[in-house]
PQR file of N, CA, C, O and H, with PARSE charges and radii, in Angstrom:
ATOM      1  N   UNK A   1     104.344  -6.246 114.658 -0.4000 1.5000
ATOM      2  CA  UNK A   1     105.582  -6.978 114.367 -0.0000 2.0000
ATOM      3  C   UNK A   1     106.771  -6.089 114.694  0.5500 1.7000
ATOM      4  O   UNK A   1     106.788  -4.966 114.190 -0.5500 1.4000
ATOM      5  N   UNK A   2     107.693  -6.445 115.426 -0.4000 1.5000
ATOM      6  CA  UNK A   2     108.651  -5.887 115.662 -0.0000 2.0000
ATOM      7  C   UNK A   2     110.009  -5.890 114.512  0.5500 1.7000
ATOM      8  O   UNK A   2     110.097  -6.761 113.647 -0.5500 1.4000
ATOM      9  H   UNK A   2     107.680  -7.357 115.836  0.4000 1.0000
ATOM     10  N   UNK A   3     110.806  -5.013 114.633 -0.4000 1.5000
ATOM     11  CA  UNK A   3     111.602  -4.419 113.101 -0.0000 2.0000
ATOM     12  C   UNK A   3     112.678  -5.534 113.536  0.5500 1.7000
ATOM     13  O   UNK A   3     113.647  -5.596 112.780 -0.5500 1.4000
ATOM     14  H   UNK A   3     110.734  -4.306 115.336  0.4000 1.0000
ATOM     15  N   UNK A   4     112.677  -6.409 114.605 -0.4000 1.5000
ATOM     16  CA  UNK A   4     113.515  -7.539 114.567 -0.0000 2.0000
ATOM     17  C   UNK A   4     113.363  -8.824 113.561  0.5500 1.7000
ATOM     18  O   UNK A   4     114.189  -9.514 112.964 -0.5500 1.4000
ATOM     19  H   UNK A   4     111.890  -6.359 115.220  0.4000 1.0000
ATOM     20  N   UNK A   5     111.661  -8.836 113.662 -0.4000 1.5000
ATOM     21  CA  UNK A   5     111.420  -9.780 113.036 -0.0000 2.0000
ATOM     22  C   UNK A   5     111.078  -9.239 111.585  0.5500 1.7000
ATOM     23  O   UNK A   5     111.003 -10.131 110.741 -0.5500 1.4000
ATOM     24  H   UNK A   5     110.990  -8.276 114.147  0.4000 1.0000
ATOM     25  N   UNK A   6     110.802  -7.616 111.019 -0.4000 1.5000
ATOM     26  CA  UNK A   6     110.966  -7.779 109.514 -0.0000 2.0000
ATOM     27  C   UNK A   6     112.412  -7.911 109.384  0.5500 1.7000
ATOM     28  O   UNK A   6     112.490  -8.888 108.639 -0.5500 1.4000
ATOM     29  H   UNK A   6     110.863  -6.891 111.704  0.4000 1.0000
ATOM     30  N   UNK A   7     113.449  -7.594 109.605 -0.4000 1.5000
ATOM     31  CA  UNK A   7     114.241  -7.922 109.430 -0.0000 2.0000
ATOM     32  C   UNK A   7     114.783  -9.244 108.912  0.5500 1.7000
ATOM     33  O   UNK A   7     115.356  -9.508 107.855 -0.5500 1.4000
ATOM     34  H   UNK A   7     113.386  -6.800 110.210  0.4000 1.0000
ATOM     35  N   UNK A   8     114.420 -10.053 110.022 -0.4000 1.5000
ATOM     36  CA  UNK A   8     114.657 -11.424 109.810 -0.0000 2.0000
ATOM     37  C   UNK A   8     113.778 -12.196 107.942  0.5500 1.7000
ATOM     38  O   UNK A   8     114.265 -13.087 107.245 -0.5500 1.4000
ATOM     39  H   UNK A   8     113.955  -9.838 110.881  0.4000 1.0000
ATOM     40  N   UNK A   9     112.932 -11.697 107.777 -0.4000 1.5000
ATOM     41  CA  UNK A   9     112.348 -11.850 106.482 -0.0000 2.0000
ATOM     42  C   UNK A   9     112.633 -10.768 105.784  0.5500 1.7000
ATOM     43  O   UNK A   9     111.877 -10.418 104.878 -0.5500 1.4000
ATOM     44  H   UNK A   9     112.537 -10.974 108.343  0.4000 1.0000
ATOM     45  N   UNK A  10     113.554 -10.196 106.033 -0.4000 1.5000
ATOM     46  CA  UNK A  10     114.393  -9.265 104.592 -0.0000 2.0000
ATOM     47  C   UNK A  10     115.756 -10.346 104.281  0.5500 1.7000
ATOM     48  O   UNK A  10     116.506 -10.399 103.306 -0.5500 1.4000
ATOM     49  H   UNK A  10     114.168 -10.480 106.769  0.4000 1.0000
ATOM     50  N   UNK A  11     115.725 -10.958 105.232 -0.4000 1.5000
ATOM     51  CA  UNK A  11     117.258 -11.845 105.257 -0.0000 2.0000
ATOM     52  C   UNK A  11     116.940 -13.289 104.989  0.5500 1.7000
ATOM     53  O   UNK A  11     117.903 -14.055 104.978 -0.5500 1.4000
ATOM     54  H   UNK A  11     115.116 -10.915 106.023  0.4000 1.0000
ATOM     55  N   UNK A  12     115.709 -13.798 104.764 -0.4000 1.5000
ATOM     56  CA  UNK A  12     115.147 -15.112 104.208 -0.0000 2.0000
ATOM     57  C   UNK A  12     115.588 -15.060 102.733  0.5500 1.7000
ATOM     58  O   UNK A  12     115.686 -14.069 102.009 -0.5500 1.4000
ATOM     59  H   UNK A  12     114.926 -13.176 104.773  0.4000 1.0000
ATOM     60  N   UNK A  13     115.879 -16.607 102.400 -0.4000 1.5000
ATOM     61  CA  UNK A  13     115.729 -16.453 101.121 -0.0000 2.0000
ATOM     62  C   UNK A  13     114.433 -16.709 100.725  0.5500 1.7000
ATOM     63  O   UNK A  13     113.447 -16.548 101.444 -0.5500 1.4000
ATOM     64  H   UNK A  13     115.799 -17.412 102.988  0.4000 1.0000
ATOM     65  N   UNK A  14     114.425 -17.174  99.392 -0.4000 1.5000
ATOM     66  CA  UNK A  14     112.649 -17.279  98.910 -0.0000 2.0000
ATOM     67  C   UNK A  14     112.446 -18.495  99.446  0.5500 1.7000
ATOM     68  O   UNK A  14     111.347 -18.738  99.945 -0.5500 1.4000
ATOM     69  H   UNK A  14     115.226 -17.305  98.808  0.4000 1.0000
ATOM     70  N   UNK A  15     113.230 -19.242  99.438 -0.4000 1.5000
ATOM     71  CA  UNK A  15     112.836 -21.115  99.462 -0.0000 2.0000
ATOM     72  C   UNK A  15     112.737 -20.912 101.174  0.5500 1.7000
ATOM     73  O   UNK A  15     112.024 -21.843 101.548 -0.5500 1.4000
ATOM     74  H   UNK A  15     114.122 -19.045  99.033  0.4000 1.0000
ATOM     75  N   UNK A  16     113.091 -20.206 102.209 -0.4000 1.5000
ATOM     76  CA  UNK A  16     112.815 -19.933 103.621 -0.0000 2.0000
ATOM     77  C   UNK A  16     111.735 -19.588 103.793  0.5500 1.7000
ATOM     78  O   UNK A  16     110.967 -20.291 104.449 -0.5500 1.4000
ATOM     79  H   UNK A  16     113.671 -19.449 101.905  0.4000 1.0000
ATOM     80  N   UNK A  17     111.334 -18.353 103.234 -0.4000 1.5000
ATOM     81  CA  UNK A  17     110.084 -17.746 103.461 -0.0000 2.0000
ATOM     82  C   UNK A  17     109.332 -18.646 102.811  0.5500 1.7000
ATOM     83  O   UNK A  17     108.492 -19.338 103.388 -0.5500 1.4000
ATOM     84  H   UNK A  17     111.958 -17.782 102.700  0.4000 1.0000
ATOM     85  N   UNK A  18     109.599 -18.708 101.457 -0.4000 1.5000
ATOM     86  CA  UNK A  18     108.236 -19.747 100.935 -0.0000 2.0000
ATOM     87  C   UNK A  18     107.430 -21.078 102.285  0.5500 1.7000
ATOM     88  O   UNK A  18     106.253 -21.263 102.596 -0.5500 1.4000
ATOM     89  H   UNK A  18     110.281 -18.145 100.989  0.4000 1.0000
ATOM     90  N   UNK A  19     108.610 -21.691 102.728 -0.4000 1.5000
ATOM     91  CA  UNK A  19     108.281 -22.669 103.451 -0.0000 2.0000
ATOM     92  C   UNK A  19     107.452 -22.031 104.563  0.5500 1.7000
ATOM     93  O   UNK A  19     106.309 -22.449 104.747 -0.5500 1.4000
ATOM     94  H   UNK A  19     109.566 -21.540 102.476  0.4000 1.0000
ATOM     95  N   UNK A  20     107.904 -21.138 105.247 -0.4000 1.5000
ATOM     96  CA  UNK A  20     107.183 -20.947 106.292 -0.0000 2.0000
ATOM     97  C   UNK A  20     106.302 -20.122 106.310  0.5500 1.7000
ATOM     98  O   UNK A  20     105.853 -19.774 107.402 -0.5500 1.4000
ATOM     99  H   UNK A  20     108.833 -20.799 105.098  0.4000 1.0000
ATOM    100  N   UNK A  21     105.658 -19.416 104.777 -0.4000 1.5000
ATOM    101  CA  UNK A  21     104.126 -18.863 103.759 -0.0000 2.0000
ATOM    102  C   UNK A  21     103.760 -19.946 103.948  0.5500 1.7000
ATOM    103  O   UNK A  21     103.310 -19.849 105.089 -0.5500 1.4000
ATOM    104  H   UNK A  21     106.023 -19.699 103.890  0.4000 1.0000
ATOM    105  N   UNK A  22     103.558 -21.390 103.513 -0.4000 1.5000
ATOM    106  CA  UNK A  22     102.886 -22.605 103.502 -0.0000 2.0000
ATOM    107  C   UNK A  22     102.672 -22.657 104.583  0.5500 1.7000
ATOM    108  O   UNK A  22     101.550 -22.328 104.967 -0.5500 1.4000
ATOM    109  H   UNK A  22     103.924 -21.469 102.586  0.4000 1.0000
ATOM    110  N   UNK A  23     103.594 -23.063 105.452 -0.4000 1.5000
ATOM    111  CA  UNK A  23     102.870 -23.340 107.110 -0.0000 2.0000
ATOM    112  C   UNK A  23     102.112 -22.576 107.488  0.5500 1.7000
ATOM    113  O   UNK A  23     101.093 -23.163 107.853 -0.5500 1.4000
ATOM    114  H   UNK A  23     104.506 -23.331 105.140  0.4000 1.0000
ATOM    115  N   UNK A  24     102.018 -21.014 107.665 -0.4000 1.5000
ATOM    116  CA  UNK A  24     101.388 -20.072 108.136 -0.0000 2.0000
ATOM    117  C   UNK A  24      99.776 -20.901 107.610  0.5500 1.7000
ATOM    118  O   UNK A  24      98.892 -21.371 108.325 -0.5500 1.4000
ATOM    119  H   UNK A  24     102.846 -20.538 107.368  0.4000 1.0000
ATOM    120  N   UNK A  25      99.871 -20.830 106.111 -0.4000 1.5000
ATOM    121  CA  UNK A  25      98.882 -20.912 105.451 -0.0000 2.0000
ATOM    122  C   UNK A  25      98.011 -22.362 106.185  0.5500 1.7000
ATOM    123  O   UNK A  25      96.955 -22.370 106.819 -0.5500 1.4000
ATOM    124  H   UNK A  25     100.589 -20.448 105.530  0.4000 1.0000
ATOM    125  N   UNK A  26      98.704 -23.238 105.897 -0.4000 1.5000
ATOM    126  CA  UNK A  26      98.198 -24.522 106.410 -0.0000 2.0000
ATOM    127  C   UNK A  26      97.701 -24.349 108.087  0.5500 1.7000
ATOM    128  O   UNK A  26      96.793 -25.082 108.478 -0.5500 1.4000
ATOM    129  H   UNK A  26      99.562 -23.231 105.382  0.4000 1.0000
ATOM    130  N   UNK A  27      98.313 -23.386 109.019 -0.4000 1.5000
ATOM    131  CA  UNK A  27      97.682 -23.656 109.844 -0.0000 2.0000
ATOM    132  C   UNK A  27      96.443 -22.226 110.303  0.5500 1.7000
ATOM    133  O   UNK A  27      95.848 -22.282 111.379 -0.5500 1.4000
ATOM    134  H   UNK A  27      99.050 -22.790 108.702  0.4000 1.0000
ATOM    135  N   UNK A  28      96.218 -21.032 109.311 -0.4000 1.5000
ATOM    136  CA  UNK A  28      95.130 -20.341 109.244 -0.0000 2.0000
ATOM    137  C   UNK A  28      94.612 -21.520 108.549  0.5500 1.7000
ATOM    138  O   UNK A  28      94.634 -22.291 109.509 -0.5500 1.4000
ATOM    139  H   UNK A  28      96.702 -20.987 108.437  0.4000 1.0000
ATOM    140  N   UNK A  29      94.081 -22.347 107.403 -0.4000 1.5000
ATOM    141  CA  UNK A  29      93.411 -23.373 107.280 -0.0000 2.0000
ATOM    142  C   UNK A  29      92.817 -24.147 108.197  0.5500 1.7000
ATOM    143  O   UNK A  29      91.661 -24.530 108.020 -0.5500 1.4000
ATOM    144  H   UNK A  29      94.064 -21.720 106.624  0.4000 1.0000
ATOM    145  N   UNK A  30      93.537 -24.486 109.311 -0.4000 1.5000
ATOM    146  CA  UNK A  30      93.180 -25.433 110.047 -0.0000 2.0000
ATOM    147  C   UNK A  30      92.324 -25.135 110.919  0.5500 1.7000
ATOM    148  O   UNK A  30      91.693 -26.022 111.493 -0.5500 1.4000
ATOM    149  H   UNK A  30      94.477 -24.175 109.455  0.4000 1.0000
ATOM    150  N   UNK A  31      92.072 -23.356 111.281 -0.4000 1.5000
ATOM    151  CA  UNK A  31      90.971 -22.859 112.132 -0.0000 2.0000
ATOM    152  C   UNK A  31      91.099 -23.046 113.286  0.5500 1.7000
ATOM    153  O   UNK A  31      90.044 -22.760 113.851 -0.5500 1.4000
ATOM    154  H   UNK A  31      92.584 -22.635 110.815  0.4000 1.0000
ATOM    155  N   UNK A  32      92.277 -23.577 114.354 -0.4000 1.5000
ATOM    156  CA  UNK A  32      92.320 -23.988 115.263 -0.0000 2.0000
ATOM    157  C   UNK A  32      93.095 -23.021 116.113  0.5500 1.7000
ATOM    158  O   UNK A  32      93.387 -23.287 117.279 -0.5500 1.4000
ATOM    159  H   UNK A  32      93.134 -23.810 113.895  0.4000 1.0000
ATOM    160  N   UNK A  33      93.519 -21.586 115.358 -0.4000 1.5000
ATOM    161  CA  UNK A  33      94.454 -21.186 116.433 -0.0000 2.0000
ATOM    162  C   UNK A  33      93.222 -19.695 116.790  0.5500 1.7000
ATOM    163  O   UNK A  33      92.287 -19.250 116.124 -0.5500 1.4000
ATOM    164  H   UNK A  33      93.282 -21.370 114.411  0.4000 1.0000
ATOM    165  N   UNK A  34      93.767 -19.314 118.051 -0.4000 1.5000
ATOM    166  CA  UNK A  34      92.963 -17.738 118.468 -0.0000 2.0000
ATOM    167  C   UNK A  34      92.804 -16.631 117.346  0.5500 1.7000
ATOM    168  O   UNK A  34      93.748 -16.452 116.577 -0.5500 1.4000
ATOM    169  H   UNK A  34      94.526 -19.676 118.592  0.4000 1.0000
ATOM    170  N   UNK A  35      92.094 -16.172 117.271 -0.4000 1.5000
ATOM    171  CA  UNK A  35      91.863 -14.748 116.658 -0.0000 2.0000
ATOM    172  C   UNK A  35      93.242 -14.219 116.466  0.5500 1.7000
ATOM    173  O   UNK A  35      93.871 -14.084 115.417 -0.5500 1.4000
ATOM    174  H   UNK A  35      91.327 -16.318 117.896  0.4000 1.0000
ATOM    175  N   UNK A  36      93.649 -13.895 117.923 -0.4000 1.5000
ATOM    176  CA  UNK A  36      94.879 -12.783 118.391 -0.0000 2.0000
ATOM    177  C   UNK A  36      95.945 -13.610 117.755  0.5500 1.7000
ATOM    178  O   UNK A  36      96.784 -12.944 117.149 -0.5500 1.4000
ATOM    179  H   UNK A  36      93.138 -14.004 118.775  0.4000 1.0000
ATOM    180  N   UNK A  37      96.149 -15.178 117.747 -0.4000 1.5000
ATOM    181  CA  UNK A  37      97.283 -15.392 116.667 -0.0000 2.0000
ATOM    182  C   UNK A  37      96.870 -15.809 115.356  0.5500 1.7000
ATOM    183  O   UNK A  37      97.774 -16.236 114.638 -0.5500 1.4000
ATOM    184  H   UNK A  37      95.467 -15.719 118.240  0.4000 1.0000
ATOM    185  N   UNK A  38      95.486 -15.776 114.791 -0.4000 1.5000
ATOM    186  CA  UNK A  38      95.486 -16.185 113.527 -0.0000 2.0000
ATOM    187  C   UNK A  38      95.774 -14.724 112.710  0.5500 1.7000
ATOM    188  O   UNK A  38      96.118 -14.644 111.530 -0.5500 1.4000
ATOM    189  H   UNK A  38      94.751 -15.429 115.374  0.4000 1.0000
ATOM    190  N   UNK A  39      95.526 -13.489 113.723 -0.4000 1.5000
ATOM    191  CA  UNK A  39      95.675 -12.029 112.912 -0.0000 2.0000
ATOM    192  C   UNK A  39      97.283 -12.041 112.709  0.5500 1.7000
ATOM    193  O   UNK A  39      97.791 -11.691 111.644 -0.5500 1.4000
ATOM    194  H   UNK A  39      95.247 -13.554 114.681  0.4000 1.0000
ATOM    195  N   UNK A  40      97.876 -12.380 113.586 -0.4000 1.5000
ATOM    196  CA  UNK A  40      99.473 -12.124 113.973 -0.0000 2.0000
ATOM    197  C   UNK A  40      99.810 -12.967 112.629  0.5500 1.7000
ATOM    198  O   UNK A  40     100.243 -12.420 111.615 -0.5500 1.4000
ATOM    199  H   UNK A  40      97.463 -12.664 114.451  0.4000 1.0000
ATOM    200  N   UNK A  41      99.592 -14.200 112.722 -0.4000 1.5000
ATOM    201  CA  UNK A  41     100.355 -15.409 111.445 -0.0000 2.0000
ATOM    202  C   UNK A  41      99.527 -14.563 110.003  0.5500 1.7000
ATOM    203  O   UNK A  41     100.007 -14.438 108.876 -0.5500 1.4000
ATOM    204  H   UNK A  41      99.241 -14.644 113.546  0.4000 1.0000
ATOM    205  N   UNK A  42      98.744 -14.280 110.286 -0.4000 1.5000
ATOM    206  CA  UNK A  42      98.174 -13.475 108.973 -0.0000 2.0000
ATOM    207  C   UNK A  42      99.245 -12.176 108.522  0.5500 1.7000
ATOM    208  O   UNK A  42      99.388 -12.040 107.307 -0.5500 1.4000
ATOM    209  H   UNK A  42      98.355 -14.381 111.201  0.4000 1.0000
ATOM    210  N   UNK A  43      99.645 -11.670 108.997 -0.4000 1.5000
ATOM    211  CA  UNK A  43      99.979 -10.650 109.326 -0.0000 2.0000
ATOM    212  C   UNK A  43     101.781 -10.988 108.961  0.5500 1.7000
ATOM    213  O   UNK A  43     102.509 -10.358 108.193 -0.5500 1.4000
ATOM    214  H   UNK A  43      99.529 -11.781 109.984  0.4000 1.0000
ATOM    215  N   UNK A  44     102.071 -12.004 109.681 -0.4000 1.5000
ATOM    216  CA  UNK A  44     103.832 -12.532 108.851 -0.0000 2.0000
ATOM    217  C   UNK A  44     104.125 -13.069 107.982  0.5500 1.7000
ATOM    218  O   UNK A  44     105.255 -13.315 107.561 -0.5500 1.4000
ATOM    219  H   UNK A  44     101.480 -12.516 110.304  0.4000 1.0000
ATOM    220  N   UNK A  45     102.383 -13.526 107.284 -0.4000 1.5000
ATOM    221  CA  UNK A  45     102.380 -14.381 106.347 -0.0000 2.0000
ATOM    222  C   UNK A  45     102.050 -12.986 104.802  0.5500 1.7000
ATOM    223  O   UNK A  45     102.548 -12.974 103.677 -0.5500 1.4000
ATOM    224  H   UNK A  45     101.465 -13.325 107.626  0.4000 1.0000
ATOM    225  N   UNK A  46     101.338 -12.295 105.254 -0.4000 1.5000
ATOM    226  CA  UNK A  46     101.637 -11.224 104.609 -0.0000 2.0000
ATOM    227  C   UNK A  46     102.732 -10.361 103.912  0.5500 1.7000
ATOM    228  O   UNK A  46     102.687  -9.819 102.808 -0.5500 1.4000
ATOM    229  H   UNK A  46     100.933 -12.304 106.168  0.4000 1.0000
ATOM    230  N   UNK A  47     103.979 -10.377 105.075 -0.4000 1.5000
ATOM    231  CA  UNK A  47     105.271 -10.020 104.922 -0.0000 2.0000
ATOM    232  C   UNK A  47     105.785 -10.854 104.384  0.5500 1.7000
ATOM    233  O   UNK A  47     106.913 -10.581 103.974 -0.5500 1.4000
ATOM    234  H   UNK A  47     104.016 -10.817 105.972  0.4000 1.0000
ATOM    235  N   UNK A  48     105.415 -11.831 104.193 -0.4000 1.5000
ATOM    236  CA  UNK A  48     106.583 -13.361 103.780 -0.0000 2.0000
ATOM    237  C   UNK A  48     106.014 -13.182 102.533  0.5500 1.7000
ATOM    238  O   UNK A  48     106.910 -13.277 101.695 -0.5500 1.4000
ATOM    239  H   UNK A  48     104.498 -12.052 104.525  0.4000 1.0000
ATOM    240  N   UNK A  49     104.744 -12.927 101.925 -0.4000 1.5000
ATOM    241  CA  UNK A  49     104.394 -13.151 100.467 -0.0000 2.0000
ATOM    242  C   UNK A  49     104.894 -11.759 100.031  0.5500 1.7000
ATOM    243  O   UNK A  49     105.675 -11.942  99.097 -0.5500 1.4000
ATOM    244  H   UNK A  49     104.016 -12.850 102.606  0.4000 1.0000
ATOM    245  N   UNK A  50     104.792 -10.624 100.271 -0.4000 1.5000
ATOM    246  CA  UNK A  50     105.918  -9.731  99.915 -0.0000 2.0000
ATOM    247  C   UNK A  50     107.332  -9.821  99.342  0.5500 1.7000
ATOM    248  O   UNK A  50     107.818  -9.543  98.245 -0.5500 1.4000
ATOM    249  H   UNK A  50     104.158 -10.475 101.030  0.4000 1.0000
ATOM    250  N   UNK A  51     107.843 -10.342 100.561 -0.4000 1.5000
ATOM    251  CA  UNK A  51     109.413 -10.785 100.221 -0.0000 2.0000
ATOM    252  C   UNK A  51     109.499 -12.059  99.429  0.5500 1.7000
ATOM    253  O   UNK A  51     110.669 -12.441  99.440 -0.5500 1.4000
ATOM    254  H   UNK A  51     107.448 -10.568 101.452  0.4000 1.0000
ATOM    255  N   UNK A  52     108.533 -13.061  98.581 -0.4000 1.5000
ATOM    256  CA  UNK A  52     108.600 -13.676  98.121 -0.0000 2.0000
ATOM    257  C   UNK A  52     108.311 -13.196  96.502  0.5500 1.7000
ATOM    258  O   UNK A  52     108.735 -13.836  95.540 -0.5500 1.4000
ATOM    259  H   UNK A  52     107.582 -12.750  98.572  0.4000 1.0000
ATOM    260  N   UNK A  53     107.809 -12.416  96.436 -0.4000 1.5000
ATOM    261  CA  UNK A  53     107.446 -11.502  95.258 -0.0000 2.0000
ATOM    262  C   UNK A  53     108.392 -10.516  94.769  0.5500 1.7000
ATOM    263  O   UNK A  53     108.775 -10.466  93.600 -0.5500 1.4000
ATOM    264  H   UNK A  53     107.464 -11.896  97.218  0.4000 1.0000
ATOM    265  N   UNK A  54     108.789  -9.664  95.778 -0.4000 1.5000
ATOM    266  CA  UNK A  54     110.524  -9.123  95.370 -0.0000 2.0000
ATOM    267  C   UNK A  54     111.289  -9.825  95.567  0.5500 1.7000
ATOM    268  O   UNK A  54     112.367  -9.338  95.909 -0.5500 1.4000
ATOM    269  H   UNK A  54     108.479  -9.704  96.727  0.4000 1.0000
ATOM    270  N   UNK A  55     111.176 -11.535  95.459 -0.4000 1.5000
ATOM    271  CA  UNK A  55     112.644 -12.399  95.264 -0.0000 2.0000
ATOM    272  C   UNK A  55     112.180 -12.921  93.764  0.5500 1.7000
ATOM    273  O   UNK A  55     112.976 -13.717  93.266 -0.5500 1.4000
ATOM    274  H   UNK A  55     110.301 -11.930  95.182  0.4000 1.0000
ATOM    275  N   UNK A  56     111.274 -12.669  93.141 -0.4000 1.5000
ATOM    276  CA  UNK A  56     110.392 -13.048  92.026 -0.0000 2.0000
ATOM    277  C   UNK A  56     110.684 -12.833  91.032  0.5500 1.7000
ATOM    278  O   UNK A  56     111.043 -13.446  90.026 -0.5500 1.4000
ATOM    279  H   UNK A  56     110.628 -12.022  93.546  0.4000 1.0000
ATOM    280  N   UNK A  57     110.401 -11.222  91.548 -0.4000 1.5000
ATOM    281  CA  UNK A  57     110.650 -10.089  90.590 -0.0000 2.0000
ATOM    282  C   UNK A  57     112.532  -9.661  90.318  0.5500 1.7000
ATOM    283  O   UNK A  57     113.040  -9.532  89.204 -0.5500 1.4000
ATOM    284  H   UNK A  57     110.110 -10.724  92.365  0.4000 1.0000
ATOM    285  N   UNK A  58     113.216  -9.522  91.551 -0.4000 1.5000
ATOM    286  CA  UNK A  58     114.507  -9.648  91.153 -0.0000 2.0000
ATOM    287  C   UNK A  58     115.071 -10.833  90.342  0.5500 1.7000
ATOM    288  O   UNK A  58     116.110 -10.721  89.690 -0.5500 1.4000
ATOM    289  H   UNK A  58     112.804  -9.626  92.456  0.4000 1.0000
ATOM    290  N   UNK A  59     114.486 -11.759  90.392 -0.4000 1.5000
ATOM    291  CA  UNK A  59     115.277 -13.054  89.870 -0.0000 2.0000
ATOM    292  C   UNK A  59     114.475 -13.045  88.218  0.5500 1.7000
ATOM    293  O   UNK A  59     115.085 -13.958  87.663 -0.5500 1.4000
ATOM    294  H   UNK A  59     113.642 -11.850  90.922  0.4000 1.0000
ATOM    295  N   UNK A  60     113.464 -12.501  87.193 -0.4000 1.5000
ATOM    296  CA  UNK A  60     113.129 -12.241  86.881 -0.0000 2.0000
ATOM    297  C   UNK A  60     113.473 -11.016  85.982  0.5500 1.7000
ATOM    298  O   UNK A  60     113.328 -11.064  84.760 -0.5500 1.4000
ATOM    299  H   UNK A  60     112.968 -11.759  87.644  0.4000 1.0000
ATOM    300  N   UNK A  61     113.931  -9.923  86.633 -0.4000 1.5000
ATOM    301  CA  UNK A  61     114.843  -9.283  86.069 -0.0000 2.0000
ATOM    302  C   UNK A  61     116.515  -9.407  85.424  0.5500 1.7000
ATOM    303  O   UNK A  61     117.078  -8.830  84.493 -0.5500 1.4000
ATOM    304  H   UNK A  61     114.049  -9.883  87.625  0.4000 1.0000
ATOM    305  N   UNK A  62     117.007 -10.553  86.514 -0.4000 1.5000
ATOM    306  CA  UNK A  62     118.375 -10.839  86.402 -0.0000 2.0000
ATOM    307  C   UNK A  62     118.155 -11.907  84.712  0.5500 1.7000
ATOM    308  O   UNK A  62     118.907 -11.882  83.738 -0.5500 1.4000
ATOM    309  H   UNK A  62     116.549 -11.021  87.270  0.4000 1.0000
ATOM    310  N   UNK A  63     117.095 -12.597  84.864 -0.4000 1.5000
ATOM    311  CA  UNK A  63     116.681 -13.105  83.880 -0.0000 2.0000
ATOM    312  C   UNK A  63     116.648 -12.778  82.298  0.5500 1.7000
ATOM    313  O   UNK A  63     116.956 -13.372  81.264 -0.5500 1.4000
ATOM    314  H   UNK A  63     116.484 -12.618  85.655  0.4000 1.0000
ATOM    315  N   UNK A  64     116.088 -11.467  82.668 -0.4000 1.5000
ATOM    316  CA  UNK A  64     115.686 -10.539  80.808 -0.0000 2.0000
ATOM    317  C   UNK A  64     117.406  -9.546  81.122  0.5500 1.7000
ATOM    318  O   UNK A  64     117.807  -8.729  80.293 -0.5500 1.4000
ATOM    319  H   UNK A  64     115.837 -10.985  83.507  0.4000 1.0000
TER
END
């Protein structure tokens, strides 16, 4: 992954990334894409549940 694209999911909000964690997800489900891109979508979908977890945890804190 190039530092263009973490970038771009440091700058998602949660409700962005969330949406496009689901898709990733729904289409590793579907079994239909190559190896070489089911590792890749694995792999942003990884980063996206990250940054969805420190939007979690900050909002969570702002909370208490």
């Amino acid at each position: 992954m190039t530092a263009s694209a973490a970038t771009q999911v440091k700058d998602m909000s949660f409700e962005q990334a969330l949406k496009e964690l689901e898709s990733i997800v729904r289409a590793l489900e579907s079994g239909e894409a190559d190896l070489e891109r089911a590792i890749a979508d694995y792999s942003r979908g990884n980063e996206l549940k990250e940054h969805c977890l420190k939007k979690l945890t900050e909002a969570k804190l702002k909370v208490e």
